[in-house]
OpenMM code with the backbone's topology and positions (N, CA, C; nanometers):
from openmm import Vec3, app, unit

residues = "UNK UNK UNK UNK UNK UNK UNK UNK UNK UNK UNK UNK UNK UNK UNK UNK UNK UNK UNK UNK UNK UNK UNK UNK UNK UNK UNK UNK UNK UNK UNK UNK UNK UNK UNK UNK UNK UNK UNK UNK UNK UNK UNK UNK UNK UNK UNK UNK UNK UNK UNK UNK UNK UNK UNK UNK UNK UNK UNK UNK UNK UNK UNK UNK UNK UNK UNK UNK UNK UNK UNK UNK UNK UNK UNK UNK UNK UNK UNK UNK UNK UNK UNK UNK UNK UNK UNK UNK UNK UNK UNK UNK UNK UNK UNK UNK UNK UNK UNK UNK UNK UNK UNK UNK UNK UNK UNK".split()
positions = [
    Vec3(9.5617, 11.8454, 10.0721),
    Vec3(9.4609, 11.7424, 10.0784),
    Vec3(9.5094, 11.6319, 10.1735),
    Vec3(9.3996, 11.5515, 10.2691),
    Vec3(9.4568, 11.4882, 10.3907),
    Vec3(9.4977, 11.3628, 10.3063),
    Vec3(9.4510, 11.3197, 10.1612),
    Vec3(9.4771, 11.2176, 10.0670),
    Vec3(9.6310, 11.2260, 10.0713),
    Vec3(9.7152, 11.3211, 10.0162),
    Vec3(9.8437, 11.2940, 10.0353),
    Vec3(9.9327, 11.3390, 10.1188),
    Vec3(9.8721, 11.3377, 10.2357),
    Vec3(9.9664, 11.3355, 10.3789),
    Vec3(10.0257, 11.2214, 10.3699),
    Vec3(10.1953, 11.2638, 10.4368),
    Vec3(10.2614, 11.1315, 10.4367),
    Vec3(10.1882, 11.0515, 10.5935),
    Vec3(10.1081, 11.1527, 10.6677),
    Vec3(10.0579, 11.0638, 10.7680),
    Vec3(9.9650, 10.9593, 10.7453),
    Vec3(9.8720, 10.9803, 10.7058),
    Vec3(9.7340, 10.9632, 10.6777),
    Vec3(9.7287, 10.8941, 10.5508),
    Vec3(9.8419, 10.9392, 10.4054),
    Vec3(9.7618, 10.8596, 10.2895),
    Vec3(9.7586, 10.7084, 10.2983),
    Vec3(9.8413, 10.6302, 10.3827),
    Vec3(9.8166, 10.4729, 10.3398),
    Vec3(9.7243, 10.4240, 10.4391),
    Vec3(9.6409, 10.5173, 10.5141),
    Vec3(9.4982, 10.4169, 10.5837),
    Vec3(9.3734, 10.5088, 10.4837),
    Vec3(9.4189, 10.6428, 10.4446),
    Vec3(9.2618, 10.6604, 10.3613),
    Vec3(9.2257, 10.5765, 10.2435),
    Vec3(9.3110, 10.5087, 10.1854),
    Vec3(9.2196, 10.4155, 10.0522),
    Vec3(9.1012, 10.3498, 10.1369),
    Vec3(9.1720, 10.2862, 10.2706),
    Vec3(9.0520, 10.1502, 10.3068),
    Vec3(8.9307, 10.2248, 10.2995),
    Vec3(8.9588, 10.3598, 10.4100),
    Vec3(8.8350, 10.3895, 10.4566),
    Vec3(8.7679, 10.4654, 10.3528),
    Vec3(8.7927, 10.5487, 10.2277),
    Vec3(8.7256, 10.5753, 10.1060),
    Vec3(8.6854, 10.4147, 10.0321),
    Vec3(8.7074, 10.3386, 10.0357),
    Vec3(8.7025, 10.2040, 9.9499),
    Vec3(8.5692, 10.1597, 10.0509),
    Vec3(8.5703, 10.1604, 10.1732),
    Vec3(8.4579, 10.1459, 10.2277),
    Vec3(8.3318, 10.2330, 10.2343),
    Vec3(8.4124, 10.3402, 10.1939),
    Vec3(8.2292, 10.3953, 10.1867),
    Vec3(8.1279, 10.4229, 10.0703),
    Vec3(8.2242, 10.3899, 9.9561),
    Vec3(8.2129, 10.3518, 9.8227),
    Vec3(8.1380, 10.2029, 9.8161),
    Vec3(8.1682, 10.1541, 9.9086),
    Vec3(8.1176, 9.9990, 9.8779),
    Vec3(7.9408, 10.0091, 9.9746),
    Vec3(7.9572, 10.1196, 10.1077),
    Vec3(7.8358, 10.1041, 10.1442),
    Vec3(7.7468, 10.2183, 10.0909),
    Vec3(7.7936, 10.2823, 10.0317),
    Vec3(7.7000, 10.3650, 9.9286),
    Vec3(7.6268, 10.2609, 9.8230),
    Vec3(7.7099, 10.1676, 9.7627),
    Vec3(7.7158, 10.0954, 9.7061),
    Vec3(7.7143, 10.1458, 9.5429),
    Vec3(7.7909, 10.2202, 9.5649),
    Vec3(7.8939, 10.2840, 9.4114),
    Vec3(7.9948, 10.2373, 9.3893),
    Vec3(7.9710, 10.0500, 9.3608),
    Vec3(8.0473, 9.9636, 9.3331),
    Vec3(8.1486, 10.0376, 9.1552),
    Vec3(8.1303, 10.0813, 9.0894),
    Vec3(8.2070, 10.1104, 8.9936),
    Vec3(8.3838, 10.1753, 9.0453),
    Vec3(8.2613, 10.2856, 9.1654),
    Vec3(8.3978, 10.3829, 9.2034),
    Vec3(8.4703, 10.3029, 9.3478),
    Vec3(8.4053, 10.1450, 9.3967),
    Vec3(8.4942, 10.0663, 9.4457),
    Vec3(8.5796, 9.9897, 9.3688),
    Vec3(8.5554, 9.9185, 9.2698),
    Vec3(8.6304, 9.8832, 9.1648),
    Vec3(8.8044, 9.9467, 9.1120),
    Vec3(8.7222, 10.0701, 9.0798),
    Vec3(8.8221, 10.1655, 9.0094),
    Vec3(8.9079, 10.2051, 9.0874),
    Vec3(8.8869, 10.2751, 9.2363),
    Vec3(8.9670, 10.2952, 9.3362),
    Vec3(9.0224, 10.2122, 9.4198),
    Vec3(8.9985, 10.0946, 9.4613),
    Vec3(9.0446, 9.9406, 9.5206),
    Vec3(9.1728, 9.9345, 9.4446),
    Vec3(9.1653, 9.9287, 9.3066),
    Vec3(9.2556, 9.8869, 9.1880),
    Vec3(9.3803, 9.9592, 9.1865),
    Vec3(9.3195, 10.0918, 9.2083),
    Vec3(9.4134, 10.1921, 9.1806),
    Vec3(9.5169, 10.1885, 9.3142),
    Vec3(9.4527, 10.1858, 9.4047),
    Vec3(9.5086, 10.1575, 9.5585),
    Vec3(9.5745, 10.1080, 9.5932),
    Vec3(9.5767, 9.9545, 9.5035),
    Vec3(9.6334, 9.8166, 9.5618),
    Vec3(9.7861, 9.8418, 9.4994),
    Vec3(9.8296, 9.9243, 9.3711),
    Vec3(9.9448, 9.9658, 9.3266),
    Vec3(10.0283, 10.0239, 9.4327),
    Vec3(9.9358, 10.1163, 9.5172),
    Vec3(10.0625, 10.1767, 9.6133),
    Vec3(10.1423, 10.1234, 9.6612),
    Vec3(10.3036, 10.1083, 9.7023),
    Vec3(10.3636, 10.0699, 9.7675),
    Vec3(10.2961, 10.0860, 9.9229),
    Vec3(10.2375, 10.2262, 9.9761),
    Vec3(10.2638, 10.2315, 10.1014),
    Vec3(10.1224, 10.2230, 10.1826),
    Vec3(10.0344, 10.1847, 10.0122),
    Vec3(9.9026, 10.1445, 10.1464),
    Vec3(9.9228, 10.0819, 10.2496),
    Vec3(9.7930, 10.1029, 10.4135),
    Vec3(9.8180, 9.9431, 10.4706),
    Vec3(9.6485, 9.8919, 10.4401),
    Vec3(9.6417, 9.8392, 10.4912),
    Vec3(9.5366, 9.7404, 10.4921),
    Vec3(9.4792, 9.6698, 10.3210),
    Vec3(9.6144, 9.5943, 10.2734),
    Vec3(9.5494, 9.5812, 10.1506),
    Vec3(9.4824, 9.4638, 10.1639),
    Vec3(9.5220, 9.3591, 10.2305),
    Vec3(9.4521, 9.2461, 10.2273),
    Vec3(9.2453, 9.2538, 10.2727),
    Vec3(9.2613, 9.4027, 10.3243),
    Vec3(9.0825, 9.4011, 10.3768),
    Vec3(9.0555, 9.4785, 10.2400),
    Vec3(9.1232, 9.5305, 10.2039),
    Vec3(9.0963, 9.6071, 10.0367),
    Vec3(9.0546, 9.4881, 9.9369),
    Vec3(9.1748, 9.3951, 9.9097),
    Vec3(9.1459, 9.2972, 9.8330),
    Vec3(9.0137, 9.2185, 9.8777),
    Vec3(8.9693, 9.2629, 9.9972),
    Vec3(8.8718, 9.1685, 10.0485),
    Vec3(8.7415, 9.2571, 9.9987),
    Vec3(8.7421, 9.3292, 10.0158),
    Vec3(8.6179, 9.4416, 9.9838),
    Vec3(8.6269, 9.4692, 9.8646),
    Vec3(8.6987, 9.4317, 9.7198),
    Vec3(8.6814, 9.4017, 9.5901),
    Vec3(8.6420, 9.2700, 9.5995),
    Vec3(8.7037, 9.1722, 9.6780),
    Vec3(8.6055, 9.0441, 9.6474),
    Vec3(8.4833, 9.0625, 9.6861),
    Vec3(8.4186, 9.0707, 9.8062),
    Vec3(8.2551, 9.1265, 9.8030),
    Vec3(8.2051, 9.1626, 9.6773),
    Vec3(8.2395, 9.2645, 9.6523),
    Vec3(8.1499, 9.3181, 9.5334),
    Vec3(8.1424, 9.2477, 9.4217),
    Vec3(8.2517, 9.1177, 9.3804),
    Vec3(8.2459, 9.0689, 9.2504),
    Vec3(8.1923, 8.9446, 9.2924),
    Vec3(8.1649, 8.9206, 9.4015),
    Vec3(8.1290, 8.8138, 9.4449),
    Vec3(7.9736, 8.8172, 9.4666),
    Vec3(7.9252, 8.9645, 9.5079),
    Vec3(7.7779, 8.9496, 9.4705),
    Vec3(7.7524, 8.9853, 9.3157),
    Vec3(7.8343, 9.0388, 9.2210),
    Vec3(7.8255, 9.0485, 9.0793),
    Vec3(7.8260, 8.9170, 9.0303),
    Vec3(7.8953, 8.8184, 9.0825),
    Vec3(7.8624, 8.6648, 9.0214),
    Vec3(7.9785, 8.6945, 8.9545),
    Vec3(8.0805, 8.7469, 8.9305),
    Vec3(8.1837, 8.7042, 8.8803),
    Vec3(8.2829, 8.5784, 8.9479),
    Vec3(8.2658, 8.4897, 8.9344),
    Vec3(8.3306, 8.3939, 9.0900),
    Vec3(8.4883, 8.3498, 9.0339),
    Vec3(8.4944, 8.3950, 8.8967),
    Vec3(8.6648, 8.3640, 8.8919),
    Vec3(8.7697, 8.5155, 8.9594),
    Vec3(8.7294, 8.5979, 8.9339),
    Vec3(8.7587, 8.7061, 9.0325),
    Vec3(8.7622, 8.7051, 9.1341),
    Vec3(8.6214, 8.7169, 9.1854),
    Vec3(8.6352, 8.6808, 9.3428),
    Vec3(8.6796, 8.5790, 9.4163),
    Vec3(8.7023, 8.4773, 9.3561),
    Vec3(8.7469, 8.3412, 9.4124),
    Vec3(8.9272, 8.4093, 9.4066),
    Vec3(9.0255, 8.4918, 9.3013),
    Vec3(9.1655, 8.5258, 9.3018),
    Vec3(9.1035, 8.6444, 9.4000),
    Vec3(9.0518, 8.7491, 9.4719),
    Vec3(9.0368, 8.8226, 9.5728),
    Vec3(9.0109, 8.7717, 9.6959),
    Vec3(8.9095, 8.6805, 9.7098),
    Vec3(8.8934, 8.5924, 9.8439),
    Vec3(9.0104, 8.5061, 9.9034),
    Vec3(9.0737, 8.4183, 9.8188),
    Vec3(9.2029, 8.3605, 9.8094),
    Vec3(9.3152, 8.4664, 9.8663),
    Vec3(9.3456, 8.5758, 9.8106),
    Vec3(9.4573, 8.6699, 9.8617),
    Vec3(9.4487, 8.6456, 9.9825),
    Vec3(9.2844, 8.7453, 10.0394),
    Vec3(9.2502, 8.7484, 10.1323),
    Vec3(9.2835, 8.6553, 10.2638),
    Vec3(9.2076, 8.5797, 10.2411),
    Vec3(9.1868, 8.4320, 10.3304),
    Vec3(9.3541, 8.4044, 10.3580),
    Vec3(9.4358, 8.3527, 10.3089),
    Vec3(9.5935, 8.3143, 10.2440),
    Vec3(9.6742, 8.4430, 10.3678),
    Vec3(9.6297, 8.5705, 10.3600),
    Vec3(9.7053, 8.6768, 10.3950),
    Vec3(9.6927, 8.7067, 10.5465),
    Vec3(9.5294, 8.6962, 10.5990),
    Vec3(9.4295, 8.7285, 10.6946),
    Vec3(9.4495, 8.6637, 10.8019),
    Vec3(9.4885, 8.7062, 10.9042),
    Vec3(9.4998, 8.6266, 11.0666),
    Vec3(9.3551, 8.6275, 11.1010),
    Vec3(9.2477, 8.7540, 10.9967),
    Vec3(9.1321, 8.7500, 11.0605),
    Vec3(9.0093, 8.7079, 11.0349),
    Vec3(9.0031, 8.5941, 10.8791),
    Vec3(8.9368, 8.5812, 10.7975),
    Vec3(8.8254, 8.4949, 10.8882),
    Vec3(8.6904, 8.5189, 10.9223),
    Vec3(8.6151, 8.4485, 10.9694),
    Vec3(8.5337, 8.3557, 10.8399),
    Vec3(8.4980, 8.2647, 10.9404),
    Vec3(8.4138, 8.1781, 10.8550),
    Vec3(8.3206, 8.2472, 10.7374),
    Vec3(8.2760, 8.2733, 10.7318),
    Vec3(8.2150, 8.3345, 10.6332),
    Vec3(8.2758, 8.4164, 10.4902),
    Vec3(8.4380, 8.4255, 10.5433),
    Vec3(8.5200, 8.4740, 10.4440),
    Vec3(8.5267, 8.3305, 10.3516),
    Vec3(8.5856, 8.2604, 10.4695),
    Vec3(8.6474, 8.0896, 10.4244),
    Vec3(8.5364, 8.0166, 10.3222),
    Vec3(8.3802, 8.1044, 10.4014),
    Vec3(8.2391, 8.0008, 10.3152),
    Vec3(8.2584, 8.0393, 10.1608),
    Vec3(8.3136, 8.2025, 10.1598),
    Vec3(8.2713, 8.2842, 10.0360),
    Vec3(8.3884, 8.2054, 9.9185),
    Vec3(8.5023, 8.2377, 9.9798),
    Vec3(8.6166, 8.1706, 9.9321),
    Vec3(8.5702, 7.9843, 9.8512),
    Vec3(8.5396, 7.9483, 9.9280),
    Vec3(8.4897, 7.7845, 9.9028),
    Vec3(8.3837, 7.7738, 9.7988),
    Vec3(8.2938, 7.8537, 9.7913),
    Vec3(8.2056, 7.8485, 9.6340),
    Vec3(8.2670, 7.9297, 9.5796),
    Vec3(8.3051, 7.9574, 9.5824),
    Vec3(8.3905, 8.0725, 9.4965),
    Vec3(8.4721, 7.9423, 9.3752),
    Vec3(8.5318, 7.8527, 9.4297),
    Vec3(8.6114, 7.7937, 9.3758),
    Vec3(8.5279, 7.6545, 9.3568),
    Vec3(8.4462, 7.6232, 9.4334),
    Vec3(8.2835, 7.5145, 9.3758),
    Vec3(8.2311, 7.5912, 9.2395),
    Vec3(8.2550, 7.6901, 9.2402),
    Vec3(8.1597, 7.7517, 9.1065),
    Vec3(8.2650, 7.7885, 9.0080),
    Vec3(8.3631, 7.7493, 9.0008),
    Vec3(8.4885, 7.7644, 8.9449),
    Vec3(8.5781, 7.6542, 8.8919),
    Vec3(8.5248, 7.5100, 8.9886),
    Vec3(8.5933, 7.3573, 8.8963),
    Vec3(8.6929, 7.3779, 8.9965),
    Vec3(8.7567, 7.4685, 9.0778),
    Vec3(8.8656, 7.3872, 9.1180),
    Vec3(8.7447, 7.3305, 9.2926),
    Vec3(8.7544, 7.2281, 9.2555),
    Vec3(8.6820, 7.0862, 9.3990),
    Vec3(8.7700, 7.0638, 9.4805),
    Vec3(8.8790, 7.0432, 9.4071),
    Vec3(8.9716, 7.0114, 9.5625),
    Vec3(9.0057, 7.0802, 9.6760),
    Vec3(9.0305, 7.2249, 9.6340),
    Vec3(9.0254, 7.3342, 9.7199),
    Vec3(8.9150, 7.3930, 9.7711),
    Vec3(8.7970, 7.3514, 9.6945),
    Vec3(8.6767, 7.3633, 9.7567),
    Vec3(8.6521, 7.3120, 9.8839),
    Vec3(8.6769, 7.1442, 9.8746),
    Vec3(8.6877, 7.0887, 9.9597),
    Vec3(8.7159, 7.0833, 10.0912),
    Vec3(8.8239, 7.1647, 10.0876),
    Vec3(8.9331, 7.1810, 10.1775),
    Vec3(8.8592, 7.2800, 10.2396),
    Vec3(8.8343, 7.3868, 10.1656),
    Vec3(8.7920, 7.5058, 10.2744),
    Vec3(8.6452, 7.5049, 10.3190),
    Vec3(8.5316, 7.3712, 10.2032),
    Vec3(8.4244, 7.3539, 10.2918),
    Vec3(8.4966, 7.3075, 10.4250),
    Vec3(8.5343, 7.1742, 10.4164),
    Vec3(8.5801, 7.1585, 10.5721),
    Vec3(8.6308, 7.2039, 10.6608),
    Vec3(8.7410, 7.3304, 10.6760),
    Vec3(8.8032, 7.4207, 10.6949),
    Vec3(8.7061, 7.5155, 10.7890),
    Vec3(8.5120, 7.5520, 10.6699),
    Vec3(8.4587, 7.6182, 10.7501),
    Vec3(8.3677, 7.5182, 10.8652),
] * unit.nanometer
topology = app.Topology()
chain = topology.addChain("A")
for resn in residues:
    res = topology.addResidue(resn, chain)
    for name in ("N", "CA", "C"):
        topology.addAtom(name, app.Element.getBySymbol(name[0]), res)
């Protein structure tokens, strides 16, 4: 299975985690994101952690997604504004203001 090639297994989580999310069989992004993020030898975990925040972030869970967006953002040379916007209510809808603050202005 090309899953546990020592070539190939630490870029297939992202790209299974992504097509799970645009199917939008958010359960089996959840479950597999999770399971993923344990590996030592994934790469791309910080766009992983980012693509579990999406999904809990349109679920309205915002204390989740606000600790997934945060990784993210914190980790990301590539986080565009719109990461930074998600991140910032994330934590407006969460009580912490000060850091809200920061990353409204930020975006």
């Amino acid at each position: 299975m090309i899953e546990d090639s020592k070539m190939y297994a630490p870029v297939i989580p992202y790209y299974i985690a992504q097509i799970y999310y645009m199917k939008k069989d958010y359960d089996k992004v959840v479950s597999y994101v999770t399971k993923s993020l344990d590996k030592s030898d994934v790469l791309y975990k910080d766009e992983l952690n980012f693509c579990l925040a999406r999904f809990i972030f349109n679920e309205a869970n915002m204390k989740s997604a606000s600790h997934f967006s945060k990784t993210y953002v914190a980790k990301s040379s590539k986080a565009r504004k719109e990461d930074i916007y998600q991140l910032a209510y994330c934590q407006y809808q969460t009580g912490a203001y000060t850091k809200a603050i920061e990353n409204f202005k930020h975006n």
